[in-house]
C-alpha positions as CSV (number, residue, x, y, z in Angstrom):
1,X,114.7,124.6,88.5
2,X,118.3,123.5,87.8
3,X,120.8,123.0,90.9
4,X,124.2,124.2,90.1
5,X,127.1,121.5,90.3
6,X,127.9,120.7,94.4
7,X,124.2,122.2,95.5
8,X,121.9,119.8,97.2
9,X,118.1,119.9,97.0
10,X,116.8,120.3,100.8
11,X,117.7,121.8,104.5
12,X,121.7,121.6,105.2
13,X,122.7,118.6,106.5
14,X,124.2,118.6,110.1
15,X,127.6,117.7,110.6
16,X,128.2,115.0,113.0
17,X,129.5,117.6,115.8
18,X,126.0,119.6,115.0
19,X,124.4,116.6,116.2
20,X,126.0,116.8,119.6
21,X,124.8,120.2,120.4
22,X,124.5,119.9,124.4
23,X,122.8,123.1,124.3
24,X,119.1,121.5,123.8
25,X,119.8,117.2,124.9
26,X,118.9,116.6,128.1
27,X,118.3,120.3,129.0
28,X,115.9,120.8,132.5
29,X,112.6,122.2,131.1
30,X,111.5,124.7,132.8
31,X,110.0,123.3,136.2
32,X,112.7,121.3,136.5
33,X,113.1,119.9,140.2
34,X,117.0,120.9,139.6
35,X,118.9,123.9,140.6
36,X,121.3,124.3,138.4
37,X,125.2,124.7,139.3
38,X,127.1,126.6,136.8
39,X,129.7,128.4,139.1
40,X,131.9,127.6,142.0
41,X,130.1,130.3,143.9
42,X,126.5,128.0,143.2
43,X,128.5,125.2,144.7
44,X,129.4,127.2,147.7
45,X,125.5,128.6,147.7
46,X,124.9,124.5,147.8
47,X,127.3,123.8,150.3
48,X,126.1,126.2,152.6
49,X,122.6,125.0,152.4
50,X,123.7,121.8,153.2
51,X,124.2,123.2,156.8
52,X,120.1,123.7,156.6
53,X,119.4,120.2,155.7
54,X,120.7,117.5,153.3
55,X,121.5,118.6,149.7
56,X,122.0,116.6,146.6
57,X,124.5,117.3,143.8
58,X,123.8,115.5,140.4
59,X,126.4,115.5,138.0
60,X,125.2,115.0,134.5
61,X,126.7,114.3,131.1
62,X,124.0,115.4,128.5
63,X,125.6,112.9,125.8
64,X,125.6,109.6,127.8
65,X,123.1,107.2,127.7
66,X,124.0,105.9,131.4
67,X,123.9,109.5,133.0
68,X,120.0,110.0,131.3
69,X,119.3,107.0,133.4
70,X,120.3,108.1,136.1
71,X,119.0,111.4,135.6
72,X,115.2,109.9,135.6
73,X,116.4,107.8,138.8
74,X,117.2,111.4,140.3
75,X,113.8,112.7,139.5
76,X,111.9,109.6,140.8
77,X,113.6,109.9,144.2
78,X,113.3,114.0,144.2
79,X,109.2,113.7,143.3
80,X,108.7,111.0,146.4
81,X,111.6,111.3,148.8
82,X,113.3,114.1,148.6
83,X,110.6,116.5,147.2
84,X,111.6,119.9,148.4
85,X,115.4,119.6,149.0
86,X,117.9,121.2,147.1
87,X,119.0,119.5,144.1
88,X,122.4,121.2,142.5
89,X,122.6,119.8,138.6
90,X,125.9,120.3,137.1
91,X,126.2,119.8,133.2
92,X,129.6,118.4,133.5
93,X,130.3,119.5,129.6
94,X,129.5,123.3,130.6
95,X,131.0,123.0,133.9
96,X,134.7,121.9,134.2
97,X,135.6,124.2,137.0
98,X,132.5,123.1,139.2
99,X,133.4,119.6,138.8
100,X,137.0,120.7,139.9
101,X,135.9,122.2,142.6
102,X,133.8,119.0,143.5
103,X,137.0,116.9,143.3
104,X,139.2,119.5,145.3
105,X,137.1,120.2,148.0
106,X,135.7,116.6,148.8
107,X,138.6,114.6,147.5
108,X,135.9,112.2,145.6
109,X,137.5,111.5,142.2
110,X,135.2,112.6,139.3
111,X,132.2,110.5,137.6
112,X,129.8,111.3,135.5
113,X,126.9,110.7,136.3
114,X,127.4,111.0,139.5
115,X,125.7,112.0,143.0
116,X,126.8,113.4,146.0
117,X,125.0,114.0,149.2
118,X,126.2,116.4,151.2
119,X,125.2,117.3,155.0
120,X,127.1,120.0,157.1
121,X,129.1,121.1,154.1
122,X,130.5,117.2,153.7
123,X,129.9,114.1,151.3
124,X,127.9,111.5,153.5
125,X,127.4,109.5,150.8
126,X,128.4,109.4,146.9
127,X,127.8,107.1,143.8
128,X,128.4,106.5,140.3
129,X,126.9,105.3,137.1
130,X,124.2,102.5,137.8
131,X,124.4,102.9,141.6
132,X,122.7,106.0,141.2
133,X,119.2,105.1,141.8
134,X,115.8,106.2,143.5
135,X,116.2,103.5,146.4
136,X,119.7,104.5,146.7
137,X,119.1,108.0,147.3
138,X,116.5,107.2,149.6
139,X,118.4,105.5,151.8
140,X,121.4,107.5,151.6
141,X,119.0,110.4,152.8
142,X,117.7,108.4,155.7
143,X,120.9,107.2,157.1
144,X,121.9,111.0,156.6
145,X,118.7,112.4,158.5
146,X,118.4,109.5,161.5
147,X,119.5,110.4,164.6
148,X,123.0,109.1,165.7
C-alpha cells in the first residue's frame, strides 16, 4: 500500500512536550506510603495532624532527576523509620498554590525536592536537593520526638 506525500508508516511520533507528560512519571502507584497534597485545605488537614505527632511534607518535581532521588530516600526512611506517619506529597507541577501556601505560612523559601517536618503546626526541620536523605529524616524525627 502506497503512503500519500507527508504520511509516515508507524504510530505518531510524540512531540517533545508529549514526552513530559507529568500525568504518568513518577506518579505514587497505588499503595503508595504518600498522602497526597493537592489543596491548601490537604495542607491544613497536614498541619493539623502535625499537632498528633510529627508529619512530613515531600515536595516533588516529577521531571527532575535529583527530586526522584530523593523521592526513594523518602521511601527508605518512611518503610524503616517513619512507617506509619503521615507523609503529605506535593507534585510541585500540579500544585503551585500548595507550594505557595508552604512558603507563606512557614516563610521557608521554595525547593524542589524538598522536605519539611513539621511538629505542632511548625517546620522543625527542612532540606533540600541532596540533603534530603533516609539518615536525615531520621534524625530530624528524633531530635523532633526526644524529650526537651
Amino acid at each position: 500500500m502506497a503512503l500519500a506525500q507527508g504520511q509516515v508508516r508507524g504510530p505518531p511520533l510524540r512531540t517533545r512536550r508529549d514526552t513530559r507528560d507529568t500525568e504518568h512519571v513518577n506518579m505514587p502507584e497505588p499503595q503508595s506510603p504518600y498522602q497526597p497534597i493537592r489543596t491548601v485545605a490537604d495542607l491544613d488537614a497536614a498541619i493539623t495532624s502535625s499537632h498528633q505527632q510529627p508529619a512530613l511534607l515531600f515536595k516533588h518535581s516529577v521531571t527532575c532527576g535529583i527530586s526522584a532521588v530523593a523521592d526513594e530516600q523518602v521511601r527508605q526512611f518512611l518503610e524503616t523509620t517513619g512507617a506509619g506517619m503521615l507523609c503529605g506529597l506535593v507534585l510541585v507541577q500540579r500544585a503551585r498554590p500548595v507550594s505557595l501556601a508552604i512558603v507563606e505560612r512557614f516563610g521557608i523559601r521554595h525547593e524542589s525536592p524538598q522536605a519539611l517536618l513539621l511538629r505542632d503546626g511548625r517546620v522543625v526541620w527542612h532540606a533540600s536537593h541532596w540533603r534530603v536523605t533516609a539518615p536525615a529524616l531520621r534524625d530530624a524525627l528524633r531530635a523532633a520526638t526526644s524529650p526537651v
